[in-house]
C-alpha positions as CSV (number, residue, x, y, z in Angstrom):
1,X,-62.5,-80.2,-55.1
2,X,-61.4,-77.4,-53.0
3,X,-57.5,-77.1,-54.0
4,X,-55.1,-76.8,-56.7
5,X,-53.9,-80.6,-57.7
6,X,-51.8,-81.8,-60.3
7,X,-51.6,-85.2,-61.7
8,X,-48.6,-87.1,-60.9
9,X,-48.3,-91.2,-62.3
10,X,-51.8,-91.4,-62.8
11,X,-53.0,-89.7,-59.4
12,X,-54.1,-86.2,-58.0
13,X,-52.0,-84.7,-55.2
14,X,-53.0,-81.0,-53.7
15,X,-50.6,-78.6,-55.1
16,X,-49.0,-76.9,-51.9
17,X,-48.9,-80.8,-50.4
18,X,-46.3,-81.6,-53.0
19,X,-44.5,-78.9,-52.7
20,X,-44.3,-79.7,-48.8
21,X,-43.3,-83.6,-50.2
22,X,-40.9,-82.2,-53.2
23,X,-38.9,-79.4,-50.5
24,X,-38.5,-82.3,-48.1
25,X,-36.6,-84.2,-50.7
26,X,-33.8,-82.2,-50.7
27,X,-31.9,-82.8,-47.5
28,X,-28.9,-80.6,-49.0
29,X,-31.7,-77.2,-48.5
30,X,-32.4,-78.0,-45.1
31,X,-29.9,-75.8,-43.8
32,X,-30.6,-72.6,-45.9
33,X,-31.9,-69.3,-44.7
34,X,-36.0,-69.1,-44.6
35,X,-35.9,-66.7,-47.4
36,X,-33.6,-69.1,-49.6
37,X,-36.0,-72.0,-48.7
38,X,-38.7,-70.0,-49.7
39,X,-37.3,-68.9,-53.2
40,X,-37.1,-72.7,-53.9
41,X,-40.9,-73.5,-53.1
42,X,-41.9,-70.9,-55.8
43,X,-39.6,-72.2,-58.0
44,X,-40.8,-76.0,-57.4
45,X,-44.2,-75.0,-57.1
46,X,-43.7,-73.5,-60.9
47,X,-42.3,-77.1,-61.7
48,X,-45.1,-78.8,-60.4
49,X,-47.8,-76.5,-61.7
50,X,-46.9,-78.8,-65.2
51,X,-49.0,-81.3,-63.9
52,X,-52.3,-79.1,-63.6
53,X,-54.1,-79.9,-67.0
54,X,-55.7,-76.7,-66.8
55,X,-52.4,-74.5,-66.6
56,X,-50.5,-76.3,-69.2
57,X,-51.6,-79.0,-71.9
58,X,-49.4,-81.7,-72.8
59,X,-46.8,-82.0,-70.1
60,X,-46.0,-84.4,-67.7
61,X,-43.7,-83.8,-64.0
62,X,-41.4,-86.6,-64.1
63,X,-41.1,-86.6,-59.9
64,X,-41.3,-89.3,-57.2
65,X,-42.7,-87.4,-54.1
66,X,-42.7,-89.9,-51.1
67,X,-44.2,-88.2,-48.2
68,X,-42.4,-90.1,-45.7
69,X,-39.5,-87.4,-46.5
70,X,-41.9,-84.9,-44.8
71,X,-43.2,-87.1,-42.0
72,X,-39.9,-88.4,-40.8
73,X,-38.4,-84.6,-40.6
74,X,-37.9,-83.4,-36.8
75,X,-41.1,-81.2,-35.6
76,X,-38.2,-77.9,-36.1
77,X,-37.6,-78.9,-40.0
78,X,-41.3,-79.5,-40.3
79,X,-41.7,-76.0,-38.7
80,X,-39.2,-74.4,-40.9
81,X,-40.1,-75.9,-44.4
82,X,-43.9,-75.2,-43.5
83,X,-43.1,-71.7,-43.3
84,X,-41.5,-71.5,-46.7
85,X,-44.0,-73.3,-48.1
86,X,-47.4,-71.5,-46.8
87,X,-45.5,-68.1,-46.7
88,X,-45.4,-68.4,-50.3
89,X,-48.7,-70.3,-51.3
90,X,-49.9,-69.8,-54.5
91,X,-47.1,-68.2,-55.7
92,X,-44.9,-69.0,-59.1
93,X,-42.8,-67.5,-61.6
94,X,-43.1,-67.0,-65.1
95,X,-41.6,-65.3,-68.2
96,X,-43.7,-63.9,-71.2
97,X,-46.5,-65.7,-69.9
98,X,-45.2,-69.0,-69.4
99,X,-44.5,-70.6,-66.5
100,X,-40.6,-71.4,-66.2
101,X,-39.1,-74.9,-65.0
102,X,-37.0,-75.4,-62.0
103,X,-33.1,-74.9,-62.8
104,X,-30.2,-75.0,-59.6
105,X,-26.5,-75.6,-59.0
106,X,-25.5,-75.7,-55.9
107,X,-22.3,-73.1,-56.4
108,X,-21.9,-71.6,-59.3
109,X,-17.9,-70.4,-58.1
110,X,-18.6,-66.8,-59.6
111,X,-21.0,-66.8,-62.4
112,X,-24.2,-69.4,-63.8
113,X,-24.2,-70.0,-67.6
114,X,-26.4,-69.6,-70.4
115,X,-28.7,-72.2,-71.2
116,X,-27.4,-72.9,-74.9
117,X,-24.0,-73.4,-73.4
118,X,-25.0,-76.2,-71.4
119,X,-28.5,-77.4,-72.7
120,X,-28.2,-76.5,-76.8
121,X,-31.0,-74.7,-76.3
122,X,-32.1,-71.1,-75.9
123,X,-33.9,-70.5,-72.8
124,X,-34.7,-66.7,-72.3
125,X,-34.7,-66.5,-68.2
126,X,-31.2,-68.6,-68.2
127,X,-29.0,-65.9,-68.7
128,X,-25.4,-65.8,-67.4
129,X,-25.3,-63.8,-64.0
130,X,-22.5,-62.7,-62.1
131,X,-22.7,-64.1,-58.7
132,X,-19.8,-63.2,-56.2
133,X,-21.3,-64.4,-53.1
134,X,-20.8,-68.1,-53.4
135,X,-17.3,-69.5,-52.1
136,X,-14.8,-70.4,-54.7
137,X,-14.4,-74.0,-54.1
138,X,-12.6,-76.6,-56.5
139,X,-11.4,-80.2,-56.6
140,X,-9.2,-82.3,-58.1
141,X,-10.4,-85.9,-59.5
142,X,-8.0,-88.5,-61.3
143,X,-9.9,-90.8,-63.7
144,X,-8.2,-93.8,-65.4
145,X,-8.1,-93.3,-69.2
146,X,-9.9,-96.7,-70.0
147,X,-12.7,-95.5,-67.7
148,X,-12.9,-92.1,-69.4
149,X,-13.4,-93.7,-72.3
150,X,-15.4,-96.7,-71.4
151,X,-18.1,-93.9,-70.2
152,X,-18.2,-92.6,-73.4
153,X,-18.0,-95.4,-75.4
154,X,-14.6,-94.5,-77.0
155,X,-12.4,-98.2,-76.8
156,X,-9.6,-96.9,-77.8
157,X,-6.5,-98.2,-76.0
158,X,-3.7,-98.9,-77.9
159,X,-0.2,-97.9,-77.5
160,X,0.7,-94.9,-79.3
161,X,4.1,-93.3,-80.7
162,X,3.9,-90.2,-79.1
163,X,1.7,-88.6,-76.3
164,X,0.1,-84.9,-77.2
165,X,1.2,-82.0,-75.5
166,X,3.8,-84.2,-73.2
167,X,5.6,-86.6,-75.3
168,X,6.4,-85.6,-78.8
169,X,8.6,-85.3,-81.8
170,X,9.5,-88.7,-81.2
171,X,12.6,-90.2,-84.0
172,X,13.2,-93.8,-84.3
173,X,15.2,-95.9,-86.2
174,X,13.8,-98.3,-88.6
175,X,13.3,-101.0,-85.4
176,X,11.0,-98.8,-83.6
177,X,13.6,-97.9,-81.3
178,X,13.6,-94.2,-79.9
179,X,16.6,-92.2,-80.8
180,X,15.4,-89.0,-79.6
181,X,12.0,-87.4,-78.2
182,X,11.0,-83.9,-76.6
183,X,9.3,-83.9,-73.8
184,X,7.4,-81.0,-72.5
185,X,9.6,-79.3,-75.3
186,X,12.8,-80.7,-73.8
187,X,15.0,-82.9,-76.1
188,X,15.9,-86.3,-74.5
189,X,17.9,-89.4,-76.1
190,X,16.0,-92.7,-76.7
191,X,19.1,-93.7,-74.9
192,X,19.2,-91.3,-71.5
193,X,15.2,-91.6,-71.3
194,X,15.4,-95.7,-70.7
195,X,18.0,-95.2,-68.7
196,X,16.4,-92.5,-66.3
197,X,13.2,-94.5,-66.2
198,X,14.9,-97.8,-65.3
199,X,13.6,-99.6,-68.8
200,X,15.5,-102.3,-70.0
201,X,14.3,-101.5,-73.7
202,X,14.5,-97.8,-75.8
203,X,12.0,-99.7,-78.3
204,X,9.3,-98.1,-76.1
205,X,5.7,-96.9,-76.9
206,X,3.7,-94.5,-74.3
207,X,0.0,-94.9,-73.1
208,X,-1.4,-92.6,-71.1
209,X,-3.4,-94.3,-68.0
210,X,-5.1,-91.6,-65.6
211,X,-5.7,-87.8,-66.4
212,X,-6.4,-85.5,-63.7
213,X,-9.7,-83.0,-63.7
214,X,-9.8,-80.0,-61.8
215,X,-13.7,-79.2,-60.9
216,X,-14.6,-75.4,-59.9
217,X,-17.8,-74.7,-58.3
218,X,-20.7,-77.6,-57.9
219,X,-23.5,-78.0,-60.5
220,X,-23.9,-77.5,-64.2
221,X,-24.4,-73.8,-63.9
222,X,-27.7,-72.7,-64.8
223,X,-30.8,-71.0,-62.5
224,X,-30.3,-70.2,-59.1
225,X,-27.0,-70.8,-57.5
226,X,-28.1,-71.9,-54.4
227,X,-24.9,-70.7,-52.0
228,X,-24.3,-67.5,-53.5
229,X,-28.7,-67.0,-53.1
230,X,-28.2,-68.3,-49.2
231,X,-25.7,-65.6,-48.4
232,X,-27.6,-63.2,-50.4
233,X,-30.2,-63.8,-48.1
234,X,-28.3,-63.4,-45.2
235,X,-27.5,-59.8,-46.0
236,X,-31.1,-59.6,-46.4
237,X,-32.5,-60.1,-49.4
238,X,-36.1,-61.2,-49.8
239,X,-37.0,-64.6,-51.9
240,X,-38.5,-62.6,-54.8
241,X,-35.5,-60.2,-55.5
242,X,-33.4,-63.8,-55.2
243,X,-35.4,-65.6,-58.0
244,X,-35.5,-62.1,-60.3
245,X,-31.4,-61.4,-59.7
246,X,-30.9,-65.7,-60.9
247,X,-33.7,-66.0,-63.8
248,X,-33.7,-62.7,-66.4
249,X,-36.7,-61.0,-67.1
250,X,-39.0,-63.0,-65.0
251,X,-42.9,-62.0,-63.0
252,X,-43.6,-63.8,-59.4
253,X,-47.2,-64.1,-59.7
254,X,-49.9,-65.9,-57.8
255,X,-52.2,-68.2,-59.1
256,X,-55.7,-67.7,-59.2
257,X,-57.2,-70.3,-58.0
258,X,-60.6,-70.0,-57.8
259,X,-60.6,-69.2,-61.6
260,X,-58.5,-72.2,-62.7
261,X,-61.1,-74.6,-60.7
262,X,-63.9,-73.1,-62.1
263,X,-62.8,-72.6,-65.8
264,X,-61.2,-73.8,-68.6
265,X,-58.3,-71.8,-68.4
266,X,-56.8,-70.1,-72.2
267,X,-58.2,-73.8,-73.6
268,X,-59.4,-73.9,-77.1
269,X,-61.6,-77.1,-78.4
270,X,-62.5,-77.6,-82.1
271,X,-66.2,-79.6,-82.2
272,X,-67.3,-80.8,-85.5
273,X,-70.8,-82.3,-86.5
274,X,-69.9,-85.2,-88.7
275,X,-71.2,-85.2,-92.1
276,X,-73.8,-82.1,-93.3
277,X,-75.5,-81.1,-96.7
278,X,-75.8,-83.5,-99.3
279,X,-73.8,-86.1,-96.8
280,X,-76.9,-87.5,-94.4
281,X,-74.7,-89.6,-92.8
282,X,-76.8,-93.0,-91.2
283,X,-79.7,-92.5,-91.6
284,X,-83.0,-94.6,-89.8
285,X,-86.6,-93.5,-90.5
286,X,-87.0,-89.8,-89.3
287,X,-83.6,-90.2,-87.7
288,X,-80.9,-88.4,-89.5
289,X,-77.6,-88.7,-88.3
290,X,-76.1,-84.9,-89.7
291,X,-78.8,-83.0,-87.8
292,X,-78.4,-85.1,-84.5
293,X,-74.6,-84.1,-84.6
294,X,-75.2,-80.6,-84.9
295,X,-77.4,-80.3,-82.2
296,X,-75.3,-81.8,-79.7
297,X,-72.1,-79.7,-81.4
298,X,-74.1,-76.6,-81.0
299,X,-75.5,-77.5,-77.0
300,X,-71.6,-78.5,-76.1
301,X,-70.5,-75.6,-77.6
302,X,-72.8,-74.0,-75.2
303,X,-71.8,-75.3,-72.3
304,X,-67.7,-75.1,-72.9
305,X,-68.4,-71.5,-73.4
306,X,-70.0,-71.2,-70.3
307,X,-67.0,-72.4,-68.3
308,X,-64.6,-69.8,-70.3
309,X,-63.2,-72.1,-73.4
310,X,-63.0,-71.0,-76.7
311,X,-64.9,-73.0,-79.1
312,X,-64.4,-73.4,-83.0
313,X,-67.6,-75.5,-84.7
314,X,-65.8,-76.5,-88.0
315,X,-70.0,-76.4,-88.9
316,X,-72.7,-74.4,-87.8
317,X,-75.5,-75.0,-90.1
318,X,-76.6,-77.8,-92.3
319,X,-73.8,-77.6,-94.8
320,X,-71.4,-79.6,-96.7
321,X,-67.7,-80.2,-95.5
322,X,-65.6,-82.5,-97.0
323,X,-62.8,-84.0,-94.6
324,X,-60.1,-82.0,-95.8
325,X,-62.1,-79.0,-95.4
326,X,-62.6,-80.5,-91.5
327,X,-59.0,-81.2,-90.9
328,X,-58.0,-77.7,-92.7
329,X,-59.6,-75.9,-90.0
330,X,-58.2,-78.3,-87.1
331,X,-54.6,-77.5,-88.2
332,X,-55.0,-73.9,-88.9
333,X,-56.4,-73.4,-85.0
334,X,-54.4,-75.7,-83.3
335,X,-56.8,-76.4,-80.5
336,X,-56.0,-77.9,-77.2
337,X,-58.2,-80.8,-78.8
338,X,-60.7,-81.5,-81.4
339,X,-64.1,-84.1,-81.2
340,X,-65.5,-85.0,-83.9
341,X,-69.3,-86.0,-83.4
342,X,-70.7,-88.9,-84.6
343,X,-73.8,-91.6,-84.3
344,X,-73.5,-95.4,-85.3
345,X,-75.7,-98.0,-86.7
346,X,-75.7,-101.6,-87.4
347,X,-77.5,-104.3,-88.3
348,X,-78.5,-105.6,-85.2
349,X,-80.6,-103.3,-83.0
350,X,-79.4,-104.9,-80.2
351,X,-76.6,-103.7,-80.7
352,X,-76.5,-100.3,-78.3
353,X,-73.8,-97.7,-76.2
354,X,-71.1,-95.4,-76.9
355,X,-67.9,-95.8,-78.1
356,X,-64.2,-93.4,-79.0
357,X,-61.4,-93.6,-81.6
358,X,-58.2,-92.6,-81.3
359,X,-55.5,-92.3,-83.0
360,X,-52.4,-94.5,-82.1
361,X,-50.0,-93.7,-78.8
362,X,-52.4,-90.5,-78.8
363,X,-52.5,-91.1,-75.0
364,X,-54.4,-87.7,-74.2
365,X,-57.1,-88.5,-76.6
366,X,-57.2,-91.8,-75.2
367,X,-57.5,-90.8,-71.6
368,X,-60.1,-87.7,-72.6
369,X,-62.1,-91.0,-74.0
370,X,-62.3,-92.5,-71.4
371,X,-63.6,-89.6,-69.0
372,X,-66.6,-88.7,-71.5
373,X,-67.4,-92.5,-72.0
374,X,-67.8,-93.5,-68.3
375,X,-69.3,-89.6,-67.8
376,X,-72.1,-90.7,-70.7
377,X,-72.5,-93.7,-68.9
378,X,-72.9,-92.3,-65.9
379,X,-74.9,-89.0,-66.3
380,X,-76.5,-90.4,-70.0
381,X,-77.4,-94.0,-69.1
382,X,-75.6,-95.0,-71.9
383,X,-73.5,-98.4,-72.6
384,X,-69.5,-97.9,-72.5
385,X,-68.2,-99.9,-75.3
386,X,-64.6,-98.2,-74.6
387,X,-62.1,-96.8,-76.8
388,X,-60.8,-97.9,-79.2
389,X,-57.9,-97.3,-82.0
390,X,-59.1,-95.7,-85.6
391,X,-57.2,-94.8,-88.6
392,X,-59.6,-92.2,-89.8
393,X,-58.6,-89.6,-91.9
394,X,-59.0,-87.0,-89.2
395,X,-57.3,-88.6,-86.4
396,X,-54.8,-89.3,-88.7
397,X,-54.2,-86.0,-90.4
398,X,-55.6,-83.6,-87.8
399,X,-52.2,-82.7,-86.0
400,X,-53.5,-82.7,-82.5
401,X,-54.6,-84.8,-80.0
402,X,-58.3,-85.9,-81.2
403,X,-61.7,-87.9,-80.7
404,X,-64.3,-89.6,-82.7
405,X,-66.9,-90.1,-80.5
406,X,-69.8,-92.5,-81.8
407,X,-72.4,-91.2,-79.3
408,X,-75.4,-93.9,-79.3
409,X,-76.3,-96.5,-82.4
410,X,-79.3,-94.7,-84.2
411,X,-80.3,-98.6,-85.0
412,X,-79.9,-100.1,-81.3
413,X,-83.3,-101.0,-79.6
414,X,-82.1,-99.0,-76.2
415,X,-80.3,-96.1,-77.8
416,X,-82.9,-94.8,-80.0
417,X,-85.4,-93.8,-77.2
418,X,-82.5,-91.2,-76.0
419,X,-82.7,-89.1,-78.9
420,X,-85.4,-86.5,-78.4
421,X,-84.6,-82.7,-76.9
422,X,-83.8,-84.4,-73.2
423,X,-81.6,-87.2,-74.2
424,X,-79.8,-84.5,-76.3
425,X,-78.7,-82.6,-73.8
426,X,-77.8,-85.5,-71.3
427,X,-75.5,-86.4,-73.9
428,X,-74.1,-82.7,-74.8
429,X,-73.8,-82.4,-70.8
430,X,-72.4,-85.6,-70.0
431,X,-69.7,-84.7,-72.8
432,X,-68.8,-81.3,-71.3
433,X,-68.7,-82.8,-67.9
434,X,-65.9,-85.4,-69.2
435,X,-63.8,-82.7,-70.4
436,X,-64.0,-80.8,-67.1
437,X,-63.0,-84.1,-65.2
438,X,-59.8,-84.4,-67.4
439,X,-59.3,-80.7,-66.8
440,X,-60.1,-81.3,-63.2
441,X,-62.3,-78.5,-63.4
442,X,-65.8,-78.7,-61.3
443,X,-68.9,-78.7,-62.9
């Protein structure tokens, strides 16, 4: 592992290769100045970084990158969008700390909006700005009524009396028929209006068919207004002054990326030794379950630390905690995660391997599982039994994404050999080095 990569539908793609794939996408760019195109890729690149585990938890990219939109580009595209792309390697944008999501309209026609006014929310670096370098352009669109409203799901056409604003003030007898009407303030006979429309009848009632829509500019308004940046760059102005004049209060940064490989960047994991105290927990001859967790609690802890995460042991000495006590501290830290360490038993010593519980559609737990599972199998020598779904109490009242992880069955024939001081740490290091695979962090 020698790159950035994010994880995209269930795969790993280098970072700067899907920017390469993501640019290409976008045949309406191809045509921009080098520093415009280049203002994009940092911008992208700061979408895409939402797939890299390490950089921010719980996100997903929602993109389709096909790289046959890169290969099938002429060699002078290629040229052109590789130059924008490693030019600006690395580099992303963020405000307060936080990396900032990709937002463009293609001409803005004088000024972008704030995000409330088109989004309903309140994003700090989608502030309105003033932007007199895109052309004015506008169109007009006619839409039939029935369409208008069949998009919006408002059936509503029936005939009315009168039409708003056009046709109003409408008098009729007690037949229906019109005696008099204004329209656009203008007072007109029932009479003199059948008769200068050709109708046969003045027991008439309106319903209007097409409205016309007069568009200004192109896009919803908000980040970088893509025309007005292009000429900007034409007078000269460099990729990073174009990002900082469209998004408020924003940092261009570039990403370490030695450190996020080799760390576990800002993550914070809660660890807790099942049971403790007066609880033994299962219990089998001079195997007690309490002490076994602790010991692997306290060597993971260990090794997390070494790799930069912060680590919060809900217990650190033989000691009773009740569950609520557990989940009391798991909610007050909010930790990027939480295991919770645990040994089985049953009554058939045959019985032997590891096995996870999750809570229901926790999918992050669920895929964490599975990495330390086939990582303890792997590194451990210990049987996968899989994950699997558990109501516990902690799971269920712990509000983040957690594990219970049944490390080996203190009663199985196989699994009982693996606990002296070696098999110990296999299992802490097996653990630590499933987290650092769902990370993608190396070892």
């Amino acid at each position: 592992m020698d790159d950035l990569r994010l994880l995209l539908n269930g795969k790993y793609i280098e970072l700067e290769m899907a920017v390469l794939y993501h640019l290409s996408s976008f045949q309406e760019f191809f045509e921009l100045e080098i520093e415009t195109l280049k203002a994009i890729s940092v911008l992208l690149r700061s979408k895409l970084c939402r797939g890299i585990r390490n950089l921010i938890e719980n996100e997903k990219v929602n993109v389709e990158l096909d790289e046959n939109n890169y290969i099938n580009l002429n060699t002078k595209l290629k040229e052109k969008i590789n130059k924008a792309v490693s030019e600006t390697e690395g580099l992303i944008v963020k405000y307060n700390n936080k990396i900032i999501d990709f937002y463009y309209t293609m001409n803005c026609s004088g000024g972008t909006a704030n995000s409330e006014d088109v989004l309903g929310v309140n994003i700090p670096y989608l502030r309105r700005v003033l932007c007199n370098k895109c052309p004015r352009t506008k169109r007009e669109v006619e839409f039939e009524i029935k369409d208008i409203e069949n998009k919006l799901g408002m059936l509503n056409g029936n005939y009315k009396n009168e039409i708003p604003n056009f046709m109003e003030n409408v008098e009729r007898d007690e037949t229906g028929r019109i005696i008099n009407l204004d329209i656009r303030t203008n007072k007109t006979s029932g009479k003199e209006f059948a008769e200068r429309m050709n109708l046969k009848s003045n027991r008439i009632y309106f319903m209007q068919k097409s409205i016309s829509i007069k568009e200004i500019g192109d896009g919803m308004g908000l980040g970088i207004c893509i025309q007005g940046a292009n000429n900007l760059a034409k007078e000269g102005c460099k990729f990073n002054e174009l990002i900082k004049y469209y998004f408020t209060g924003v940092e261009i940064i570039r990403l370490d990326k030695e450190y996020i490989l080799n760390n576990l960047y800002d993550k914070k994991i809660v660890i807790d030794a099942g049971h403790g105290g007066s609880d033994f927990g299962k219990v089998n001859d001079s195997l007690i379950e309490k002490d076994i967790n602790l010991k692997i609690a306290l060597k993971l802890k260990y090794l997390l630390e070494s790799k930069g995460c912060i680590i919060i042991l809900t217990r650190e000495k033989d000691e009773y905690l009740s569950l609520l006590d557990r989940v009391n501290i798991i909610n007050k830290e909010r930790p990027n995660f939480f295991i919770s360490i645990h040994q089985n038993s049953f009554i058939n010593d045959t019985v032997n391997g590891a096995e996870c519980y999750c809570f229901k559609d926790d999918d992050l737990a669920l895929e964490l599982s599975k990495e330390i599972l086939e990582k303890l199998k792997n590194k451990a020598g210990i049987k996968n039994r899989g994950v699997r779904v558990g109501d516990y109490y902690i799971l269920r009242e712990g509000r983040v994404s957690g594990i219970v992880l049944e490390c080996l069955y203190l009663t199985g024939n196989v699994d009982r050999e693996k606990y002296d001081e070696e098999g110990l740490e296999k299992i802490a290091k097996a653990v630590f080095e499933g987290i650092c695979e769902y990370y993608d962090v190396r070892v």
